[in-house]
N, C-alpha and C positions, 0 to 999 in steps of 0.2 A: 504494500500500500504506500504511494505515493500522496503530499499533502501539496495544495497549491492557494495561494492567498489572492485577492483579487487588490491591482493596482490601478492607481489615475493614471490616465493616458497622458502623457507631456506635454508641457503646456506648447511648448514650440511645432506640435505635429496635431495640434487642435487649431483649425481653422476658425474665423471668426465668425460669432455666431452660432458658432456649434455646440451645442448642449456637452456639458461634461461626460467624460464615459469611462468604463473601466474593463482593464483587460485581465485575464488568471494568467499570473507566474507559478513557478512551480517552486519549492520552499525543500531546499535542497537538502536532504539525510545527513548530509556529511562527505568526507571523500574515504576512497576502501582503499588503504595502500595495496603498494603489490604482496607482502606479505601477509595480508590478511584474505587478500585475494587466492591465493599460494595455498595457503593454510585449508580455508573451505572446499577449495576443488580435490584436493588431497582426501580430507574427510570425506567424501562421497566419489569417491574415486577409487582405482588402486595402485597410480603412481603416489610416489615419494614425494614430500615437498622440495629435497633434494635435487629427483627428476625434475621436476615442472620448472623451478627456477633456475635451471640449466638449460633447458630448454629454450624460458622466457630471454636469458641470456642472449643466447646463438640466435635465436629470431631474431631478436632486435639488431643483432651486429650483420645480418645478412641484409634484412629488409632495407636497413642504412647503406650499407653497402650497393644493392641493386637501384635504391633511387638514385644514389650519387653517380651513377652510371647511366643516367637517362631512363628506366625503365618506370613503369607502374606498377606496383606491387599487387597482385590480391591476395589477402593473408585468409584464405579459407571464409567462411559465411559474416565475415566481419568486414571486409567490403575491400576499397581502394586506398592505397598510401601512392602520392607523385608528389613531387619536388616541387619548389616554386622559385623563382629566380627574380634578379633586382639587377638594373643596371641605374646609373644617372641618365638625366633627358638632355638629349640632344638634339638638335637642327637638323646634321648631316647625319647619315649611317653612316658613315667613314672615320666619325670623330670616334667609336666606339671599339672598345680596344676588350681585350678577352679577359685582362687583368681587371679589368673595370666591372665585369657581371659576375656575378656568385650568386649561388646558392643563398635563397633566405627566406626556410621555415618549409612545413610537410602538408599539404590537404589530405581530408582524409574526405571518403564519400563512402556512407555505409550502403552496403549489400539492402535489398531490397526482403531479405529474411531477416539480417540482423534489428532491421526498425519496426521490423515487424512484432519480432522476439522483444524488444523491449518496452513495448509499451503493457504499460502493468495499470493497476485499478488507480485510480486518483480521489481523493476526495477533498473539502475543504478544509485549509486549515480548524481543527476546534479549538486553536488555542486562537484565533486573529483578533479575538475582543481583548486579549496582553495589551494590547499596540494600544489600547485607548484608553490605560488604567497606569498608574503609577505607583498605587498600593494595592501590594498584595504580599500576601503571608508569607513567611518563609515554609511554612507546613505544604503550601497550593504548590510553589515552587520544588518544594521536594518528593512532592508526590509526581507534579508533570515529568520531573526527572528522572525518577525510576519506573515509573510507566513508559519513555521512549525506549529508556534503555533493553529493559523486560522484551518491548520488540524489535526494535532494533540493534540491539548489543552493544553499542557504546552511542555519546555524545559529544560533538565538538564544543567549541565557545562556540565558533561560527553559525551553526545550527541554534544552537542553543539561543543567541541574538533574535536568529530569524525568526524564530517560533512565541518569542515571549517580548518581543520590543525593547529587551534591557540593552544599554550599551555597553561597550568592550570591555569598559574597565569596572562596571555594574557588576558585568554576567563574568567577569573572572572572580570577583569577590563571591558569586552566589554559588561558583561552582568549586571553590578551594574551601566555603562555609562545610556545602555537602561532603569534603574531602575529609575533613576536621572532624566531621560527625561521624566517618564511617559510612556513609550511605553511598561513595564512588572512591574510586581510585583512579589517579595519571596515570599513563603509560604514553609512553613517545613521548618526543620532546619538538621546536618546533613548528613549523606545519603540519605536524604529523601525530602530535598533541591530540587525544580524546582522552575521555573518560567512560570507565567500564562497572561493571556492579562489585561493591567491595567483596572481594575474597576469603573468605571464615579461616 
């Protein structure tokens, strides 16, 4: 289950005259590193996490490889990897010299199963009435937090922001409170920084 909050449309991309409107964003989990990623396919699998990130290794250093070589990649039902190139603008094509164009940055254009495969159930944020309250418990707060967690297994700050309207230096205070208490625990450091259900 995926959550999505409804936004105002920008005020520079609202014509005049036009009635206010609002569009559904989508209110992001969190991010999965690759070793958590690693970890789940292992569990329901019967390679090694070993194998898999060895694996996920040599992919990458080929797939890199073959774009850098002019080609387009299709890495199985997950779609296209092609290169993208930059040079400066010029007048004349003559002024343009090979030292001068490089490489910069990958597209990717998914398979037409993989977008299929990911679209999962959506509903509305229940937490989007946060966003227009100031006070609230720390009890309300630590129940929404171990009810994400329960289903989705860990929580970000980031996430954790989006879903409850607190700010950054707010919601690190409200998530080191929960740490304090024993109701979460850190793991990663970082970017890569979430919180999980305390361990007995």
């Amino acid at each position: 289950m995926a959550y999505y909050n409804l936004k105002k449309k920008p005020v520079f991309t609202t014509k005049e005259g036009e009635k206010e409107t609002l569009y559904a964003g989508i209110v992001y989990s969190g991010t999965i590193s690759s070793e958590r990623l690693i970890s789940k396919v292992a569990e329901r699998s019967g390679f090694k996490e070993g194998e898999l990130a060895g694996a996920l290794i040599e992919l990458l250093n080929e797939v890199a490889y073959q774009i850098g070589e002019g080609y387009i990649v299709e890495l199985g039902d997950f779609g296209y990897f092609s290169g993208k190139i930059k040079s400066r603008l010029v007048a004349n094509k003559d002024d343009i010299r090979s030292q001068s164009v490089h490489f910069n940055g990958v597209n990717f254009r998914a398979s037409k199963k993989f977008r299929m495969m990911a679209r999962g159930e959506l509903e509305r944020n229940p937490y989007h009435n946060f966003r227009q309250s100031k006070e609230w418990s720390n009890e309300a707060l630590d129940k929404f937090v171990t009810e994400h967690i329960e289903k989705h297994g860990f929580i970000t700050r980031t996430i954790y922001s989006q879903l409850t309207g607190r700010l950054k230096n707010k919601a690190l205070d409200d998530l080191k409170r929960m740490a304090a208490k024993g109701i979460i625990e850190r793991e990663g450091y970082g970017n890569q920084m979430h919180f999980v259900k305390k361990t007995e």
